[in-house]
N, CA, C and O atoms as a GROMACS GRO file, in nm:
protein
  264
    1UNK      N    1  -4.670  -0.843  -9.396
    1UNK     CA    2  -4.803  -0.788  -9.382
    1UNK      C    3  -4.828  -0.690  -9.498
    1UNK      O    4  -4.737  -0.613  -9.529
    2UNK      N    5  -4.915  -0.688  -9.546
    2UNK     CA    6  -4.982  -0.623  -9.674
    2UNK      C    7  -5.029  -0.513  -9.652
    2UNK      O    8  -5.146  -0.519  -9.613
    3UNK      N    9  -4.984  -0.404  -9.660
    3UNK     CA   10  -5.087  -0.262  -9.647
    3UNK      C   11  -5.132  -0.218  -9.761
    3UNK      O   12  -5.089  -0.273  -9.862
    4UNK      N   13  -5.216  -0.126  -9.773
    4UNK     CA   14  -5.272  -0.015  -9.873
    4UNK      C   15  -5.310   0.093  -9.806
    4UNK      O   16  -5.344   0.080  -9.689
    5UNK      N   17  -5.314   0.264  -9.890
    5UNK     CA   18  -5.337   0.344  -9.851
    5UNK      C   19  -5.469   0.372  -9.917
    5UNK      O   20  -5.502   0.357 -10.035
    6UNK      N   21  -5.518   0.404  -9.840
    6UNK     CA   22  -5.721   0.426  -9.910
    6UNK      C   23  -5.754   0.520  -9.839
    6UNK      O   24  -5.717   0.530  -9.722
    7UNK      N   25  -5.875   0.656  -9.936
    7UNK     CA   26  -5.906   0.752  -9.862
    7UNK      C   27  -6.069   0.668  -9.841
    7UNK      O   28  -6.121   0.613  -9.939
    8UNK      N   29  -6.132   0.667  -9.713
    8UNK     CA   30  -6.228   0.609  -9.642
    8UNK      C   31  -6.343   0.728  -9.586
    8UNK      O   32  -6.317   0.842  -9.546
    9UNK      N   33  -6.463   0.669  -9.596
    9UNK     CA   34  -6.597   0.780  -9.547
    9UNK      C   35  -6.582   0.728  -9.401
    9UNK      O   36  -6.590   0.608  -9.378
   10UNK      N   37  -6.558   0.825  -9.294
   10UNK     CA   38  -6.551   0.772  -9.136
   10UNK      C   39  -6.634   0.864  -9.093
   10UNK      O   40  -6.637   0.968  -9.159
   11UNK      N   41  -6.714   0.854  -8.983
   11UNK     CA   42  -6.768   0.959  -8.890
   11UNK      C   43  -6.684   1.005  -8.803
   11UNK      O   44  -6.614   0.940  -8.725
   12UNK      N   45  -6.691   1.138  -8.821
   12UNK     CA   46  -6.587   1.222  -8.722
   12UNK      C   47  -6.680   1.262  -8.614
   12UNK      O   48  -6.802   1.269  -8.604
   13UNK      N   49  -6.542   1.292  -8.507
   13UNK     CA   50  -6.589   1.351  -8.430
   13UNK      C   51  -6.506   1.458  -8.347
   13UNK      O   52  -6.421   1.392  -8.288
   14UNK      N   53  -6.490   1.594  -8.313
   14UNK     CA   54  -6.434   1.706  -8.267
   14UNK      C   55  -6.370   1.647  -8.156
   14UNK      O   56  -6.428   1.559  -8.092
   15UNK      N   57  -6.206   1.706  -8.113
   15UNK     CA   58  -6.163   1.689  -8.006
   15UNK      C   59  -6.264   1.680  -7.887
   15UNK      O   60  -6.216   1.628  -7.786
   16UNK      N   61  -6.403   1.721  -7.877
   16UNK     CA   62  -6.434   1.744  -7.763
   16UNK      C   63  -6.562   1.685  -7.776
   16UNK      O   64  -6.653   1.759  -7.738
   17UNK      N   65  -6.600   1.566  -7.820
   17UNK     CA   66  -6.710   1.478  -7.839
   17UNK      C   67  -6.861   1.552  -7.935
   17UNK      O   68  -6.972   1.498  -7.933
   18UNK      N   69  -6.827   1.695  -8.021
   18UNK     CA   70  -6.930   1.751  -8.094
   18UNK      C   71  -6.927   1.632  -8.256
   18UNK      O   72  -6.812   1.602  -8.289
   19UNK      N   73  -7.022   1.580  -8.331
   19UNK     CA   74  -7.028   1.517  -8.411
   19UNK      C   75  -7.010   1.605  -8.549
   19UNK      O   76  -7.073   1.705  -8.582
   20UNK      N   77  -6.926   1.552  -8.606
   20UNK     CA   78  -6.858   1.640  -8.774
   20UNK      C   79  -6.914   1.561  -8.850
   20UNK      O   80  -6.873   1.601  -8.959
   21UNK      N   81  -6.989   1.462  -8.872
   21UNK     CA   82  -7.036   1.344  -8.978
   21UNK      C   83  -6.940   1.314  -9.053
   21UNK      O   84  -6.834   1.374  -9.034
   22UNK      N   85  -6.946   1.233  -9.138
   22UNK     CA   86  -6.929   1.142  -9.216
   22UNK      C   87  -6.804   1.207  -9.317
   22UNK      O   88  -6.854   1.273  -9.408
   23UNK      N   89  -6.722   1.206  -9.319
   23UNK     CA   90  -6.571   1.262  -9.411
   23UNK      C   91  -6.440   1.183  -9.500
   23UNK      O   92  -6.380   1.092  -9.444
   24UNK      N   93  -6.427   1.196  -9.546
   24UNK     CA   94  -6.287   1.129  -9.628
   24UNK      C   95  -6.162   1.168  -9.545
   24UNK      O   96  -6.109   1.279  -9.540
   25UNK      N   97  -6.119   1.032  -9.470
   25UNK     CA   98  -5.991   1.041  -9.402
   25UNK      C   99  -5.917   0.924  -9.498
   25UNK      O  100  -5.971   0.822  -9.541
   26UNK      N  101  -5.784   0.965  -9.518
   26UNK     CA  102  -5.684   0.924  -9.560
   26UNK      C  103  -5.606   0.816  -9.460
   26UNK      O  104  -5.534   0.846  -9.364
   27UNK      N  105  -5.642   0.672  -9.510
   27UNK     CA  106  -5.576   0.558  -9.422
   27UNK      C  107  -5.503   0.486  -9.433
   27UNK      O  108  -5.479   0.491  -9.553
   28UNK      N  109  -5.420   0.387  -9.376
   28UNK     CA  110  -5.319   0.307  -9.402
   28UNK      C  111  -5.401   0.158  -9.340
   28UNK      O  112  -5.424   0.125  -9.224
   29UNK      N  113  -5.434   0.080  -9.479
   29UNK     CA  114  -5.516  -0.046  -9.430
   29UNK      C  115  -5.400  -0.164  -9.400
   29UNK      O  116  -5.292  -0.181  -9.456
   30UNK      N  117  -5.456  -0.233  -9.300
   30UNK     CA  118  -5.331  -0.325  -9.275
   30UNK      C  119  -5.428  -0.480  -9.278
   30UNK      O  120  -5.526  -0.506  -9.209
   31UNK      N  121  -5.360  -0.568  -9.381
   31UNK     CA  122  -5.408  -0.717  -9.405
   31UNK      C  123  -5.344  -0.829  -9.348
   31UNK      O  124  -5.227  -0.858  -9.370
   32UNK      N  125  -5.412  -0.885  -9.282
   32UNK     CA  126  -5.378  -1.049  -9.229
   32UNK      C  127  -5.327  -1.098  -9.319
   32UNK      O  128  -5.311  -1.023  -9.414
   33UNK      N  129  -5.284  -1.227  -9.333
   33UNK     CA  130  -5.234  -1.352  -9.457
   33UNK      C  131  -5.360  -1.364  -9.562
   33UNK      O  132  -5.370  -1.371  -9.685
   34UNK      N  133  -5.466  -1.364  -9.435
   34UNK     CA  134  -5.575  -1.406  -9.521
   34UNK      C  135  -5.614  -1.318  -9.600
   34UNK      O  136  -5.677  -1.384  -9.683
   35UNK      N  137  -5.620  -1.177  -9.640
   35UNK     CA  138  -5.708  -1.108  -9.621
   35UNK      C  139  -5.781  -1.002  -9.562
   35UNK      O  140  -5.841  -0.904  -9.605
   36UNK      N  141  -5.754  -1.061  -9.427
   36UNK     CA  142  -5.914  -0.961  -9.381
   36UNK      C  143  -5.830  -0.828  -9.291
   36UNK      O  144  -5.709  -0.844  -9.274
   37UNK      N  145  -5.856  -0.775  -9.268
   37UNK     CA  146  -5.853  -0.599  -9.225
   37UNK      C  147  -5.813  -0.619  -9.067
   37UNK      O  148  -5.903  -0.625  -8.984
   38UNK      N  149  -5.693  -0.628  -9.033
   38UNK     CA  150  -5.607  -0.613  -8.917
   38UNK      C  151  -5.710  -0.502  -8.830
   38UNK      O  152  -5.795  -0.514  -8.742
   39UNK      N  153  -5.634  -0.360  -8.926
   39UNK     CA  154  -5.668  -0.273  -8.793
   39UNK      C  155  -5.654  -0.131  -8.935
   39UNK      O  156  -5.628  -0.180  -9.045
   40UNK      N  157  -5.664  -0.042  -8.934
   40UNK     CA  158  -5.603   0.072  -8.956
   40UNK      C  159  -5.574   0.206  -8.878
   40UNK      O  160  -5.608   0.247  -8.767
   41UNK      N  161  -5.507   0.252  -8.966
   41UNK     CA  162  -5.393   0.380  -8.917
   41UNK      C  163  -5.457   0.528  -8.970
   41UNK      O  164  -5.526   0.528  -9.072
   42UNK      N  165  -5.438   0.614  -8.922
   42UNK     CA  166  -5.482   0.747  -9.012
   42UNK      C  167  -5.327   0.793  -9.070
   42UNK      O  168  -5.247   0.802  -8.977
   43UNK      N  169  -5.282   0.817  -9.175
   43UNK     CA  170  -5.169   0.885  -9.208
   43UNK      C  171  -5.209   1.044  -9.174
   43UNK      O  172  -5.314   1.106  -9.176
   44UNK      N  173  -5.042   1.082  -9.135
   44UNK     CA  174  -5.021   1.215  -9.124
   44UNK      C  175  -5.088   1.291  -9.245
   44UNK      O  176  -5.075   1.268  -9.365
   45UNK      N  177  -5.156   1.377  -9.187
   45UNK     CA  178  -5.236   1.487  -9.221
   45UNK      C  179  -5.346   1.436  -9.338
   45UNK      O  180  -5.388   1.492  -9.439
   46UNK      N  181  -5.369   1.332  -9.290
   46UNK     CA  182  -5.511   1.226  -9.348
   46UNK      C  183  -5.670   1.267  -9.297
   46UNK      O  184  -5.774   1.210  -9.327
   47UNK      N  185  -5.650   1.401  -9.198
   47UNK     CA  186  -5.757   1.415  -9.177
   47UNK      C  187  -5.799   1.549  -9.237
   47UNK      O  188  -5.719   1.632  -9.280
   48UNK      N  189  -5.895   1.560  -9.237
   48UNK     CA  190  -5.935   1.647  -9.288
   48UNK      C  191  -5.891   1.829  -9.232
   48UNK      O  192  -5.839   1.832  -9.120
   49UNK      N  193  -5.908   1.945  -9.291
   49UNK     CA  194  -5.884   2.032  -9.238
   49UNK      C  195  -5.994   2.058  -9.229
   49UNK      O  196  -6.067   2.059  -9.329
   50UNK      N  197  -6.043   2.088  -9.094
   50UNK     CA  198  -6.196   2.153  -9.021
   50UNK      C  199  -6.195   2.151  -8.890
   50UNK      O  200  -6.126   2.087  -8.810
   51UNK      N  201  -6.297   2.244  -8.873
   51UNK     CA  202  -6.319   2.289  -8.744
   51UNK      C  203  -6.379   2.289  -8.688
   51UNK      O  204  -6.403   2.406  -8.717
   52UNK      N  205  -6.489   2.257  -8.572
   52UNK     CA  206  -6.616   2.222  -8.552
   52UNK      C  207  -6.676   2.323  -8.531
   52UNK      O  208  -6.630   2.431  -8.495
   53UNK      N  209  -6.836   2.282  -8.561
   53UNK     CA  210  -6.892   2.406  -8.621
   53UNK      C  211  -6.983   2.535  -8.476
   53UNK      O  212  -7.025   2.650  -8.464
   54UNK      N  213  -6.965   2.399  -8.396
   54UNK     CA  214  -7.015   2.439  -8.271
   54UNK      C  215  -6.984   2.550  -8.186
   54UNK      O  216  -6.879   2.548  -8.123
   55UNK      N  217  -7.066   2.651  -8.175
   55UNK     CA  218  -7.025   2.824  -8.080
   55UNK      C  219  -6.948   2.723  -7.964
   55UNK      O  220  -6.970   2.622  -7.898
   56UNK      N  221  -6.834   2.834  -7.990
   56UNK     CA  222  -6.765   2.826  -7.834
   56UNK      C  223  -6.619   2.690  -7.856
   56UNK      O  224  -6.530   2.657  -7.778
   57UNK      N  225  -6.647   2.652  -7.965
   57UNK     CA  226  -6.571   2.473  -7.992
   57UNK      C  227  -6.468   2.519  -8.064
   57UNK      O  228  -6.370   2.563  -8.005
   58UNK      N  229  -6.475   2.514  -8.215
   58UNK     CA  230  -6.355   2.553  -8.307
   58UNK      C  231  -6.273   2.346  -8.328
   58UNK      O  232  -6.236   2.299  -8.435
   59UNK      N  233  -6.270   2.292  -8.230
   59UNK     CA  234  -6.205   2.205  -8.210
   59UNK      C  235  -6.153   2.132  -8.337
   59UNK      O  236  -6.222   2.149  -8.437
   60UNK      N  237  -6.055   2.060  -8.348
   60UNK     CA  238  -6.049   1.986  -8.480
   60UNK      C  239  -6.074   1.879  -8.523
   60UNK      O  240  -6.132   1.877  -8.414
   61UNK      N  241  -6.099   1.747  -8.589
   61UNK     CA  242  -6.127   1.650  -8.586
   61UNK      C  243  -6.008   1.540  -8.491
   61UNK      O  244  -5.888   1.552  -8.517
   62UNK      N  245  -6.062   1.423  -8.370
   62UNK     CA  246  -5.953   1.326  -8.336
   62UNK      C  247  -5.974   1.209  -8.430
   62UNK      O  248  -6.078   1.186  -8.492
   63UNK      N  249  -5.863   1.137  -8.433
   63UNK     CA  250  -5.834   1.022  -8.495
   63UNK      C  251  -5.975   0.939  -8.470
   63UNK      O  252  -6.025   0.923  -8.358
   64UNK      N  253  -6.026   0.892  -8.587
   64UNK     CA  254  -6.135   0.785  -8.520
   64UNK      C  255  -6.114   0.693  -8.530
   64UNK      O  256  -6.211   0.618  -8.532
   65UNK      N  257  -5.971   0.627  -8.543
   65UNK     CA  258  -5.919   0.490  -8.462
   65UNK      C  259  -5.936   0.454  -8.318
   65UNK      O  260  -5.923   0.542  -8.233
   66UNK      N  261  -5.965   0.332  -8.286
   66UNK     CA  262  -5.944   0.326  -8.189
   66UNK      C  263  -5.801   0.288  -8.128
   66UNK      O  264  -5.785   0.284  -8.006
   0.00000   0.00000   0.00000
């Protein structure tokens, strides 16, 4: 299986469902035989450092893999 590591524009979103938009997370792409895009991974400490901006939240960004 073929990987690559690519930093990617994803919509974030705060441990606690507040929206962070659109960010550069650091990923691990994973390829079929053919080609096409399995699934990806977030690598360790691929996400961004932030905090949500929301009174009362602070929260940090979760993985937006599913």
């Amino acid at each position: 299986m073929k990987t690559e590591d690519k930093h990617i524009h994803r919509n974030l979103e705060c441990e606690n469902g507040h929206p962070l938009g659109s960010r550069e997370v650091l990923q691990r792409v994973f390829y079929g035989p053919d080609g096409e895009i399995l699934f990806y991974r977030t690598l360790p400490g691929g996400l961004p450092d932030i905090r949500c901006p929301v009174p009362g939240c602070g929260a940090q960004p979760k993985d937006p893999n599913p």
